[in-house]
C-alpha positions as CSV (number, residue, x, y, z in Angstrom):
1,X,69.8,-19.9,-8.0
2,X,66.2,-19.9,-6.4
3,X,64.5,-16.9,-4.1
4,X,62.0,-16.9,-2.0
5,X,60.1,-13.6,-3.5
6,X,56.7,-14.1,-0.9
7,X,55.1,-15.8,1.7
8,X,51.8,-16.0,2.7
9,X,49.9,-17.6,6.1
10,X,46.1,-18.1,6.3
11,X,44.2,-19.4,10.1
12,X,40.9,-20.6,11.3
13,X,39.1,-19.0,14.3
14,X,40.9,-18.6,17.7
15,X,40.3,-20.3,20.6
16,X,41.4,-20.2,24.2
17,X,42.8,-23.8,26.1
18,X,39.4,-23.5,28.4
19,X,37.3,-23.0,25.4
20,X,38.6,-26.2,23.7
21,X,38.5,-28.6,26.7
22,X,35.1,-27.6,27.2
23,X,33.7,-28.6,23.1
24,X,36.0,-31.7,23.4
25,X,34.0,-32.3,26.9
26,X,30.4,-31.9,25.4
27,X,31.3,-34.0,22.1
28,X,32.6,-36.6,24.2
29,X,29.5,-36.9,26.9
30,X,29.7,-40.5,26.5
31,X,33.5,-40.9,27.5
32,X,34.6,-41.8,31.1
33,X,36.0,-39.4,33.7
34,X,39.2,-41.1,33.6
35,X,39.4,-40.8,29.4
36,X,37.9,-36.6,29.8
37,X,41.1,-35.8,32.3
38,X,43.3,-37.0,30.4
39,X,42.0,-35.4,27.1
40,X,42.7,-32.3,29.7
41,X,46.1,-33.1,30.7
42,X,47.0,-33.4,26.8
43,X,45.9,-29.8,26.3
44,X,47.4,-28.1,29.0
45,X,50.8,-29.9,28.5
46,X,50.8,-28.0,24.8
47,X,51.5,-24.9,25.5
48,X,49.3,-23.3,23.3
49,X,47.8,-20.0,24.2
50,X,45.2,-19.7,21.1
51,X,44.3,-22.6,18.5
52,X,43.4,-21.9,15.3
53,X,40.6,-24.1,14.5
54,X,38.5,-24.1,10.9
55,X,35.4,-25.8,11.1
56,X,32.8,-25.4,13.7
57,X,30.3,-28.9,14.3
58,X,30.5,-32.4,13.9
59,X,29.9,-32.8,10.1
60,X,31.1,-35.1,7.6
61,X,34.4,-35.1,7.1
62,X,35.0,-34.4,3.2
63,X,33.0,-31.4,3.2
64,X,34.9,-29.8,5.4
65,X,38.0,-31.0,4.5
66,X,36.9,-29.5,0.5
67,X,35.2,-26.3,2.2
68,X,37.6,-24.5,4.9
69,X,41.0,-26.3,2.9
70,X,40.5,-24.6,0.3
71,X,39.7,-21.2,1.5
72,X,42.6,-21.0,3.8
73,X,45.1,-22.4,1.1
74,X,43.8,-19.6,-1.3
75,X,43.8,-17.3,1.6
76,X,47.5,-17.7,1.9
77,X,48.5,-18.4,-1.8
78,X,47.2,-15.0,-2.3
79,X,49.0,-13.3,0.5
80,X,52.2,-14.9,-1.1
81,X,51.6,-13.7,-5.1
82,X,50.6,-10.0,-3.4
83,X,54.0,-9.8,-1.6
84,X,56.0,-10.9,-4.6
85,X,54.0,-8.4,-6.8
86,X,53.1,-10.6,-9.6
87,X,50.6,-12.4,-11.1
88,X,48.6,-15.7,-10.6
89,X,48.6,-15.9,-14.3
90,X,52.2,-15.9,-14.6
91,X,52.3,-19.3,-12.2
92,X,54.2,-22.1,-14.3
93,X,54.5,-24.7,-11.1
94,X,51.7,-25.1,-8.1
95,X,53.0,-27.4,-5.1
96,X,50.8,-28.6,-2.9
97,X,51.2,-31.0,0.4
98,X,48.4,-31.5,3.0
99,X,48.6,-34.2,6.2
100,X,44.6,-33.9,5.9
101,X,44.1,-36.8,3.9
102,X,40.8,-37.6,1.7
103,X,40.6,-40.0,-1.1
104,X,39.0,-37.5,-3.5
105,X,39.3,-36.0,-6.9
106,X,40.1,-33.6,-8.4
107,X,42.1,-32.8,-5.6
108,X,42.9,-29.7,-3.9
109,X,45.7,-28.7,-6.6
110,X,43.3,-28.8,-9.0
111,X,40.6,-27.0,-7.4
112,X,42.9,-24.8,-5.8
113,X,44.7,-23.5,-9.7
114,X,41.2,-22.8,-10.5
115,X,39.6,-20.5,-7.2
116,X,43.2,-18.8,-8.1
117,X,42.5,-18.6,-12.1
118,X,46.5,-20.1,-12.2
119,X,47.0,-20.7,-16.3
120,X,45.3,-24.1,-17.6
121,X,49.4,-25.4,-18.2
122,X,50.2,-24.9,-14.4
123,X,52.1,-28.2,-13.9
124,X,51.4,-29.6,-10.9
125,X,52.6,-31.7,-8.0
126,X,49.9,-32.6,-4.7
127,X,51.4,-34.8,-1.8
128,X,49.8,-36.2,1.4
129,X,50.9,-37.9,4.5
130,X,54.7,-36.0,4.6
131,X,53.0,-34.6,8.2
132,X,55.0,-31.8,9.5
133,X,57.7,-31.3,7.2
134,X,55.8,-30.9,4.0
135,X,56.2,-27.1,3.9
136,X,59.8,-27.3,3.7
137,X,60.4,-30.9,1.7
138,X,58.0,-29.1,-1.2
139,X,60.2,-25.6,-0.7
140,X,63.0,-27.7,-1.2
141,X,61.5,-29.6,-4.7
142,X,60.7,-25.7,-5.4
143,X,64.5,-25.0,-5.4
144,X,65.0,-28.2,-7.5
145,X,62.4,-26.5,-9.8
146,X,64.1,-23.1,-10.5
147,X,67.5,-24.4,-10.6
148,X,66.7,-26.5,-13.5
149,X,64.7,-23.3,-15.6
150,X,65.6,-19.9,-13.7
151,X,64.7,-17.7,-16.2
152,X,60.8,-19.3,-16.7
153,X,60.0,-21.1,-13.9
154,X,57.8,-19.0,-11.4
155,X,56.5,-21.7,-8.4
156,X,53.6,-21.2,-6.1
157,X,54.0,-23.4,-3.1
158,X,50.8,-24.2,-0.6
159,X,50.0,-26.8,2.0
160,X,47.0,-26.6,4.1
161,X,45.9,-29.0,6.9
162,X,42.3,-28.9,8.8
163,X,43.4,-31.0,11.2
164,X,41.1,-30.3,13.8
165,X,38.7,-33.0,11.6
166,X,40.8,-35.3,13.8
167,X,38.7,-34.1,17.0
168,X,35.7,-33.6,15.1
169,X,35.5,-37.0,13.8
170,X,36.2,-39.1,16.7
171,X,33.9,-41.9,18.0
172,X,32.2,-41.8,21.2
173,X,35.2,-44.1,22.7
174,X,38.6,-44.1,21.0
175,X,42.5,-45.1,22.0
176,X,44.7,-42.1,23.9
177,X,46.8,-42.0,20.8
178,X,43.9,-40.1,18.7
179,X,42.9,-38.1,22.0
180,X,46.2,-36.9,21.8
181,X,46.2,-36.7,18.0
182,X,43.0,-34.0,18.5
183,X,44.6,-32.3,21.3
184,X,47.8,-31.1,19.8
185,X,47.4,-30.6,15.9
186,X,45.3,-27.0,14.4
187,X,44.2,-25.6,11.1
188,X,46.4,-23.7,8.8
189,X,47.5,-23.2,5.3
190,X,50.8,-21.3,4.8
191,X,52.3,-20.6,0.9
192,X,56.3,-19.2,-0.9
193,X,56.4,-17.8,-4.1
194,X,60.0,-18.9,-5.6
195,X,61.8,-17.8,-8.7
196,X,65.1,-17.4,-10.3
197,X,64.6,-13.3,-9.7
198,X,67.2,-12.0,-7.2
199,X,65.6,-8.3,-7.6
200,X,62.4,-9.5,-6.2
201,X,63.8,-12.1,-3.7
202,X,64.0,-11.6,-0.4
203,X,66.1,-15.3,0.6
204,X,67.9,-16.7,-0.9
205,X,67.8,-21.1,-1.1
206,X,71.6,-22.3,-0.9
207,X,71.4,-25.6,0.5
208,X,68.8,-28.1,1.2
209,X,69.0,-31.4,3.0
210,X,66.5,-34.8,3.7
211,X,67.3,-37.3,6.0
212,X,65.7,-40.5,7.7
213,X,67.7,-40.1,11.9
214,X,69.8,-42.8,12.4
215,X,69.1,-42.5,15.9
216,X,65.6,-43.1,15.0
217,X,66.6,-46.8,15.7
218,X,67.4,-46.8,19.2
219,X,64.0,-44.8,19.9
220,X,62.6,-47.9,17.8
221,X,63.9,-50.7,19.6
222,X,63.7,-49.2,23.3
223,X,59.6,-49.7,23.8
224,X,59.9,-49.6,27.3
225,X,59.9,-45.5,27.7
226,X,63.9,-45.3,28.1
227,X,63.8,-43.2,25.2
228,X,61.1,-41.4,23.0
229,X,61.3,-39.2,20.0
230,X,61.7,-36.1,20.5
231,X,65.4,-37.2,22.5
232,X,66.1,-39.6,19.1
233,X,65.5,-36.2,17.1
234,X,67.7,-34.3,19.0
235,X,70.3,-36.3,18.7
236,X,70.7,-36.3,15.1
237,X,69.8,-32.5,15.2
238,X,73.7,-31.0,15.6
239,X,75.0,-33.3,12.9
240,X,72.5,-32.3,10.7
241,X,72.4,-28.9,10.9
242,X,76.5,-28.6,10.2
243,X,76.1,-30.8,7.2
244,X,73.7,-28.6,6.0
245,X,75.8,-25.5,6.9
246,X,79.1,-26.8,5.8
247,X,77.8,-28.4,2.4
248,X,76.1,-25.3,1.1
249,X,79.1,-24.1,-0.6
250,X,79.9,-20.7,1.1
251,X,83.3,-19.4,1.1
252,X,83.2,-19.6,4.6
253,X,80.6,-21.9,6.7
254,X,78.4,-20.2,8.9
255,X,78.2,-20.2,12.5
256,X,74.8,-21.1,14.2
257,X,74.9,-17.4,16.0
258,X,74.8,-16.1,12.4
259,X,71.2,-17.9,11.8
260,X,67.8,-17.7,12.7
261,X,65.5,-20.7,12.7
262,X,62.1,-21.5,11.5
263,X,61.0,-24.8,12.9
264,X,57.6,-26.4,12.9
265,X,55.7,-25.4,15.8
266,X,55.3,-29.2,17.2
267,X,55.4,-28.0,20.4
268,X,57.1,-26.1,23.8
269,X,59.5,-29.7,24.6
270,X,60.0,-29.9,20.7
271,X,61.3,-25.9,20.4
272,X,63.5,-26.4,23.7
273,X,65.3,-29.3,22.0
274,X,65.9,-27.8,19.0
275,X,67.2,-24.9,20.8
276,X,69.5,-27.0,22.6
277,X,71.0,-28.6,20.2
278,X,71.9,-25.9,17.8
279,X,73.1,-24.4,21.2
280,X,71.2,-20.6,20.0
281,X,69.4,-18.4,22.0
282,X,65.1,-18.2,22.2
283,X,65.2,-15.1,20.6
284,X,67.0,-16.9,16.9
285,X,63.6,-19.0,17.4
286,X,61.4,-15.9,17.8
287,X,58.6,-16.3,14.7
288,X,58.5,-20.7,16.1
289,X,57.5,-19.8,19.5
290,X,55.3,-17.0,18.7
291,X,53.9,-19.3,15.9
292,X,53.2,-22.0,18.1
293,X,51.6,-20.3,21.0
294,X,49.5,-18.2,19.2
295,X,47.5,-20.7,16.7
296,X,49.1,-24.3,17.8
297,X,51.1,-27.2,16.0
298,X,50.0,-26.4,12.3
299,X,51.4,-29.9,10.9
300,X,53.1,-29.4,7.4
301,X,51.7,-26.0,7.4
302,X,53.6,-24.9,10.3
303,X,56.9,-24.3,8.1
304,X,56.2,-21.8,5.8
305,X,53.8,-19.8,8.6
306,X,56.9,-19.4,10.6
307,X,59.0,-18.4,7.8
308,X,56.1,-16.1,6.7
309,X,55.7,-14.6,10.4
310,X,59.8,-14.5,10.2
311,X,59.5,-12.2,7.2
312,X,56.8,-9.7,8.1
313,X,57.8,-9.4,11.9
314,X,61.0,-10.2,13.2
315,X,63.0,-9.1,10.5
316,X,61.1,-5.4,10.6
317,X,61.7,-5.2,14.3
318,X,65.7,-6.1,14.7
319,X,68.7,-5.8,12.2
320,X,68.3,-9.6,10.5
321,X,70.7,-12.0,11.0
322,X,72.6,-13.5,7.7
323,X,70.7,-16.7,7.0
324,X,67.6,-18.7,7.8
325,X,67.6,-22.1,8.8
326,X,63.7,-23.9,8.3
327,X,63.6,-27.1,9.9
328,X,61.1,-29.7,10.2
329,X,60.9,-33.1,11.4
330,X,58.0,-35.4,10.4
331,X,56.9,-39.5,10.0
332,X,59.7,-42.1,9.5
333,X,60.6,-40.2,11.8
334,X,62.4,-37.8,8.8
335,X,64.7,-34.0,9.5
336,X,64.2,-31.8,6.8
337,X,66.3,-28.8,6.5
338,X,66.7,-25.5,3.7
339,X,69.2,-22.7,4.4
340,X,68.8,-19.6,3.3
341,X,70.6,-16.6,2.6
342,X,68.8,-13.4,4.2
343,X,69.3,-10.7,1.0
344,X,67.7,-7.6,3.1
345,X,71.4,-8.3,5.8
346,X,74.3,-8.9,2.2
């Protein structure tokens, strides 16, 4: 058995919509009218009411990425270790995932078991490019972790993305696809603690589940806008989440009214479809939305905040429903899914 025994969830500075058209406007002087209105279409069509957003200037984009990474991923490691109530020392496993990508070492798991003073025997795992389902695909390895050596194995998971580089580092003129690329994604880092100790737990992993859509194909072969991804996503969603329900190995499979979910923040149109397709009400999506339009699509990041904000403020406003669901989709395109049992409602 593997628990969850703390979360953590660490942001950049906030910014208003109006505040963040006008930078992209003056770092992008040189762009047409036609290429600066679209750039503001993109970011009202988000939905965001804050961004979080690290760095601050157009500087190079390894400094940054080494500076304000690593502050924020500490920032949130330690929030988790502080809720679980022990001890950086006592570490045995640090996970890390970013989507920031920087051919560089030592890399951040290195430099990031050091800031923390994590034991020089820490074994570690660091993994890139997973995008917006890293939080939850390296929860998942977590549980894989624990279940193999419950009574030693004590697992710090972190992933951090800066990926307001993307804005900061584009050229004077640049294709729509990275305009929209530094419209929609923010700054975050987000962290679980997860051991075999149900007295410090507060959720419970039961089940766990990857996938690559099937449906992905159709939104592959149909280039002519019939389809796009976020309808090829929601296909596959129902079947996916009552495999994940049903395979877990309860005596009796849930219901989706019995379960909250935490899904990445990728968006207004992506947290309507989810909600569609599980059939459950806005309110079993509370910590996404709120997520989401305070600080932004967080990437890989985005998973754990969520289940972090889940923890400290829906669940200490409202009687908490049984389980959690955390979903995440990301590139391939991939669903990644963990359910989890909510100990503070057995």
């Amino acid at each position: 058995m593997a628990f969850i025994c703390g979360t953590g969830a660490a942001f950049g500075q906030h910014y208003r919509t109006d505040e963040m058209k006008a930078a992209f406007r003056e770092a992008k002087q040189r762009s047409s009218g036609d290429e600066l209105a679209f750039a503001d279409r993109i970011f009202d069509a988000c939905g965001f009411d804050g961004r979080s957003a690290a760095p601050e200037g157009r500087e190079e984009y390894l400094h940054r990425r080494q500076a304000e990474m690593l502050d924020l991923a500490a920032e949130a490691a330690c929030q988790a270790v502080q809720m679980w109530g022990g001890s950086c020392r006592s570490i045995t496993h640090l996970l890390c995932g970013t989507m920031t990508g920087g051919m560089e070492a030592p890399s951040l798991d290195i430099r990031l078991s050091k800031k923390l003073g994590l034991p020089d025997k820490v074994e570690r795992i660091s993994v890139e490019n997973m995008g917006c389902l890293t939080g939850f695909r390296l929860l998942n390895v977590a549980r894989q972790i624990v279940a193999a050596d419950a009574v030693r194995a004590k697992v710090l998971v972190v992933v951090a993305d800066l990926r307001s580089l993307i804005g900061n580092s584009l050229p004077d003129f640049c294709e729509r696809s990275d305009v929209i690329s530094a419209c929609l994604f923010r700054d975050a880092a987000s962290a679980a603690v997860v051991t075999g100790s149900r007295r410090s737990g507060l959720l419970e992993i039961i089940g766990a589940k990857s996938t690559m859509s099937e449906s992905v194909g159709k939104y592959r072969e149909n280039q002519d806008g019939s389809t796009c991804l976020p309808d090829a996503i929601a296909a596959a969603e129902p079947k996916f989440l009552s495999t994940l329900l049903s395979e877990a190995g309860l005596p009796e499979v849930p219901t989706l009214a019995e379960v909250d979910i935490a899904c990445l923040t990728g968006g207004p149109r992506i947290l309507q479809e989810v909600a569609q397709a599980a059939d459950v009400y806005k309110d079993q999506m509370e910590a996404s939305w709120a997520v989401m339009k305070e600080h932004g699509n967080l990437s890989g990041a985005s998973n754990l905040a969520v289940l972090d904000y889940h923890l400290r403020r829906v669940e200490s406003r409202q009687p908490p429903r049984r389980f959690v669901i955390g979903l995440a989709m990301g590139p391939g395109p991939c669903l990644e899914g963990v359910l989890m049992k909510n100990l503070a409602a057995c």
